[in-house]
N, C-alpha and C positions, 0 to 999 in steps of 0.2 A: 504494500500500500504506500500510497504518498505520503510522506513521513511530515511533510515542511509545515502543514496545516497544526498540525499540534503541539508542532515547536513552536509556532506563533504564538497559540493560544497559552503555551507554560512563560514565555517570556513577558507577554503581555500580563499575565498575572503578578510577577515581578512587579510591573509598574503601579500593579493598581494597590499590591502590597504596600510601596512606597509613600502613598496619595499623589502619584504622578497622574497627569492628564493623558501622557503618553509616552514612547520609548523609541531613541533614536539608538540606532543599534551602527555603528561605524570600526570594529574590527572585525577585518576580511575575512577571519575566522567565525563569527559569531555571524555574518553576513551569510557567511555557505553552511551554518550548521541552519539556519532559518530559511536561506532560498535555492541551494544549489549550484550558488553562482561562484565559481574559481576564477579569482583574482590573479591577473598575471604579478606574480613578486618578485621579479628578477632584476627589475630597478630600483625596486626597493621603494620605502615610502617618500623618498623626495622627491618621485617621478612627476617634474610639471607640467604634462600634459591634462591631468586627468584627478579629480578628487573621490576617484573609485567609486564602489556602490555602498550605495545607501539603505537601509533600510528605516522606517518611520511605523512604529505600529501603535493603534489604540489598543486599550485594556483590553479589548473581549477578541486580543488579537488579528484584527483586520487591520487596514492601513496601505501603504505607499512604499514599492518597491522604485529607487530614483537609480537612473542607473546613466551613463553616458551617451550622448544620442549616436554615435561612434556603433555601443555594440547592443542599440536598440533591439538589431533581430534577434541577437543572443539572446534576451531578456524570458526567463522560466516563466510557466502561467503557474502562478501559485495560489491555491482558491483563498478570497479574501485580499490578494494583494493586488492594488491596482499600478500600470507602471509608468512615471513619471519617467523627463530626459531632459538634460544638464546639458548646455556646450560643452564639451570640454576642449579637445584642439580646434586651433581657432590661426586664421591668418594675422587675425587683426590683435588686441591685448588680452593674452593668456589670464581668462581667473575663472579657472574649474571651479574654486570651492565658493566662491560668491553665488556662483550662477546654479548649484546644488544646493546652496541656504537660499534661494531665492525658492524654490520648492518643495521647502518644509513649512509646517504648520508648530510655531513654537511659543505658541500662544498657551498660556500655564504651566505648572510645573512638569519639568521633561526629565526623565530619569535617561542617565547617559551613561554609556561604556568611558570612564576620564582620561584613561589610558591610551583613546584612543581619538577622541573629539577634541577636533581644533578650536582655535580661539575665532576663528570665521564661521564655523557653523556654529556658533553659541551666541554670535551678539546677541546681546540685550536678551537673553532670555534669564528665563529661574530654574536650576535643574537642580537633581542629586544624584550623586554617582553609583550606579549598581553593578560595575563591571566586573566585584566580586563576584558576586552571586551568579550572573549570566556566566560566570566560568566555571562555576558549582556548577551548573543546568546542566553542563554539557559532557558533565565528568560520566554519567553511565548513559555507554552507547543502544542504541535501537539496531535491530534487525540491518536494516540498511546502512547504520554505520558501520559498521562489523566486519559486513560482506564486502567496502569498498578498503576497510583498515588489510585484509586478508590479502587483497590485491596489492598494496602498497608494503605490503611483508617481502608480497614474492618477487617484487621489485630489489630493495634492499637484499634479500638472501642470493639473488641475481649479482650484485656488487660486490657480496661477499665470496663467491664462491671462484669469482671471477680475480679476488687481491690475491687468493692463494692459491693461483695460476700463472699469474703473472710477473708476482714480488719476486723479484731475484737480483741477487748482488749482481752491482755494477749497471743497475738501472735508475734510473732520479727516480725520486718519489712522482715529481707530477706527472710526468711517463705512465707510472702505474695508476696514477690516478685518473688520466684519460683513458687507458684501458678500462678502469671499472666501470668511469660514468658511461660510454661506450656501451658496455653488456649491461647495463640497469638502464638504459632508453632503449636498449634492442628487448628488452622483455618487458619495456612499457607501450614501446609503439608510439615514444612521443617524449616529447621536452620534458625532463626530469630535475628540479628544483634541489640540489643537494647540497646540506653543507657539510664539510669533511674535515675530520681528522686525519691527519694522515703522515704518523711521523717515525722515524728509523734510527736505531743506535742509542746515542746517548740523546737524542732530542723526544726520546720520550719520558725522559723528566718532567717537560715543558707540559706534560699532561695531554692539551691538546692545543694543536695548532692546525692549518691547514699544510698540502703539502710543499714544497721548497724543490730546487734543483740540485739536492743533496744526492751523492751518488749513495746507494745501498750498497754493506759488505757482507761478508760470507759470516755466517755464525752472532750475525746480533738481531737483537727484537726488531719486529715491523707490526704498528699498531694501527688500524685502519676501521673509525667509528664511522656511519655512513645514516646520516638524517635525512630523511630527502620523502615530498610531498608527489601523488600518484593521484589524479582523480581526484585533490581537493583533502585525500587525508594524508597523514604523515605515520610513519613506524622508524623505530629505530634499531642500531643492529652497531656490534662491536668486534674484531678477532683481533687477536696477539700471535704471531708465529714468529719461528725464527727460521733465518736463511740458513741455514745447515743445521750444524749439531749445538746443541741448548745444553748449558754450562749446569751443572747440579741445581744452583741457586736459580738459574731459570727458572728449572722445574717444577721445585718447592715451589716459588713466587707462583706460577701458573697452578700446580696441585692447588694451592690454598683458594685461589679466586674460585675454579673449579668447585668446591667442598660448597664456599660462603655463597656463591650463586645457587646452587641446590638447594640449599637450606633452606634460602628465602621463596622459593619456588616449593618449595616441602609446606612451608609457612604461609604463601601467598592465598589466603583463603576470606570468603567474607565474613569482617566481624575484625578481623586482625587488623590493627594500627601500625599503621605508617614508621611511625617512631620507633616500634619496638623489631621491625622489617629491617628501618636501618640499625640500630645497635650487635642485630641479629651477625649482618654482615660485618658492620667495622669492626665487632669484639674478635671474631675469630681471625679476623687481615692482622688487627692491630697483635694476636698471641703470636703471630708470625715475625712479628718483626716488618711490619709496614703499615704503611695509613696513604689517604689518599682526600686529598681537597675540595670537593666534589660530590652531588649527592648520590641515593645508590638507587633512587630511581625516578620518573616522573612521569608522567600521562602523557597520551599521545592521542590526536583523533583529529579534526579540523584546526587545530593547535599545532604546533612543534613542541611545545613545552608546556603541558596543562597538567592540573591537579590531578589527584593527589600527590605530590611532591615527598619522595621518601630520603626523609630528612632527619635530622635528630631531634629530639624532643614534641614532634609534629604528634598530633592527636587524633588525624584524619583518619577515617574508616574506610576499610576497603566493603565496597558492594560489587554484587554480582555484576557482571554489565562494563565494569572499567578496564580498561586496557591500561597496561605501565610498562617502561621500557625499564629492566631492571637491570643496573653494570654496576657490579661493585670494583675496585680498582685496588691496585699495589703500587706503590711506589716506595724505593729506599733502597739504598744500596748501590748508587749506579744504575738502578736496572728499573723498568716500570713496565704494566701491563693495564689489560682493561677489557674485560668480556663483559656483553650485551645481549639479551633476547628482550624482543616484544611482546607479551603477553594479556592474553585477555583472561581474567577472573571470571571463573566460571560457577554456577551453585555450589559445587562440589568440588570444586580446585580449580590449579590455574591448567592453560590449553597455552602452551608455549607455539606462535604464530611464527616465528620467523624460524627456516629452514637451511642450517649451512654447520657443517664444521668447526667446532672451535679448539681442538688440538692444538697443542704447540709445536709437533714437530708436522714439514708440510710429507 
């Protein structure tokens, strides 16, 4: 079934929770989790062409999908949503986001995403900010988000399967790195949005960074995390190998990550908090002799980075329904690692969705 109507209808309740008149919803992610509509982000948000799409909804969930007259046909039929259109490029003086506040109704209290609404679509109005909560909304997935997270799995396990085919001393990293993105648009069928860790030897100290024209050597770590959006949702995915043979204390380091990602995958069940997920992990890295800067897990779905955040002292509940990318990490010693699956919480445990190899030797 059409999902996007009853999203409407849970977000507009949000607003009227608030004593809001109405709810302008302006992160691209909150936009596709309500219409459908996948925001090109490869310019990133200071792209001047264009003040993206819009959405505008009353309490009882009906309202104004504003979208740019640009990709009018594009625009989804979404019942309840009627669709407005913004100049956005223009010959003459560029102002997307005026000419999109010029087709809002901002009359009464407007409950807003803060994080994401400019200071041009808000003149002169009265709002308050719900962008917590509309990130709570979105935390346990429906049927159709699931089915398109599972695709965006097989994308990523596509990239990974593809680093430890290709990783080999005496090749730069971003070499390998255009190999991966390569095999993850050849098993998307299309422009793949990715951002990448991607580092060798001693630069995996650095935790993460993307990749460099450092040449790879025979016998050191290659750590290769791969974030990247499929069809409007995002999964995430991590391996550690090493280009030949792995020094004792490799192993340990890897055996341990190995053990403390089980565990929390053993543990990943609804009802269980967040915080005691990550203690779970860093207590047994930290008996090893390492720690690692960084959480050990976070959400993933129309986001890159959404709740619940598994973090230390965090109080959040896992419920049936949420997806979380879980990496606990090592670092100390010279040496560092970092293993990744995306996982959906299921009634009854978790369904580990991403599919590849995480051995240390290739």
């Amino acid at each position: 079934m059409e999902p996007f109507r009853a999203r409407c209808l849970r977000a507009g309740e949000i607003a009227r929770s608030e004593g809001a008149d109405s709810l302008l919803v302006t992160d691209p992610a909150t936009v596709l989790w309500l219409t459908g509509v996948e925001q090109d982000i490869e310019f990133g948000p200071m792209y001047p062409f264009t003040a993206g799409t819009l959405v505008q909804l009353r309490t009882d969930g009906s309202g104004t999908l504003i979208i740019s007259s640009d990709d009018e046909a594009a625009a989804p039929a979404v019942r309840g949503l009627v669709v407005k259109t913004y100049e956005a490029y223009s010959l003459g003086r560029l102002k997307p986001f005026a000419n999109a506040r010029a087709q809002l109704d901002m009359g009464g209290l407007v409950a807003i995403e803060g994080h994401s609404a400019t200071a041009t679509l808000l003149e002169g109005a009265r709002w308050v900010d719900v962008g917590t909560k509309l990130r709570w909304l979105r935390t346990v997935k429906d049927g159709a988000e699931i089915a398109a997270i599972r695709k965006t799995c097989a994308v990523v396990s596509a990239g990974q399967r593809a680093f430890r085919l290709v990783a080999r001393p005496g090749r730069r990293e971003i070499e390998v790195f255009s190999d991966v993105h390569a095999a993850m648009e050849a098993e998307a069928g299309r422009r793949v949005p990715v951002s990448c860790d991607l580092l060798s030897g001693p630069r995996l100290m650095e935790v993460g960074r993307p990749p460099t024209d450092r040449l790879m050597a025979t016998d050191e770590l290659a750590l290769c995390d791969l974030l990247a959006r499929h069809g409007g949702q995002w999964a995430d995915s991590c391996t550690t190998i090493c280009l030949g043979t792995p020094t004792g204390e490799m192993r340990r380091l890897h055996d341990t990550l190995r053990r403390a990602l089980d565990a929390v995958l053993a543990a990943a069940r609804p009802g269980a908090v967040a915080g005691d997920l990550d203690r779970l992990a860093r207590s047994q890295i930290a008996e090893a002799g390492y720690t690692y800067p960084h959480h050990t897990g976070h959400g993933v779905g129309s986001g890159l980075h959404e709740e619940p955040r598994i973090v230390p002292n965090s109080t959040a509940v896992l419920e049936a329904g949420m997806v979380i990318a879980f990496e606990p990490a090592g670092f100390g010693g010279g040496i560092g690692a970092r293993i990744e699956h995306t996982v959906l919480i299921g009634e009854h445990g978790p369904e580990v969705l991403t599919d590849y190899d995480t051995r240390l030797e290739l």
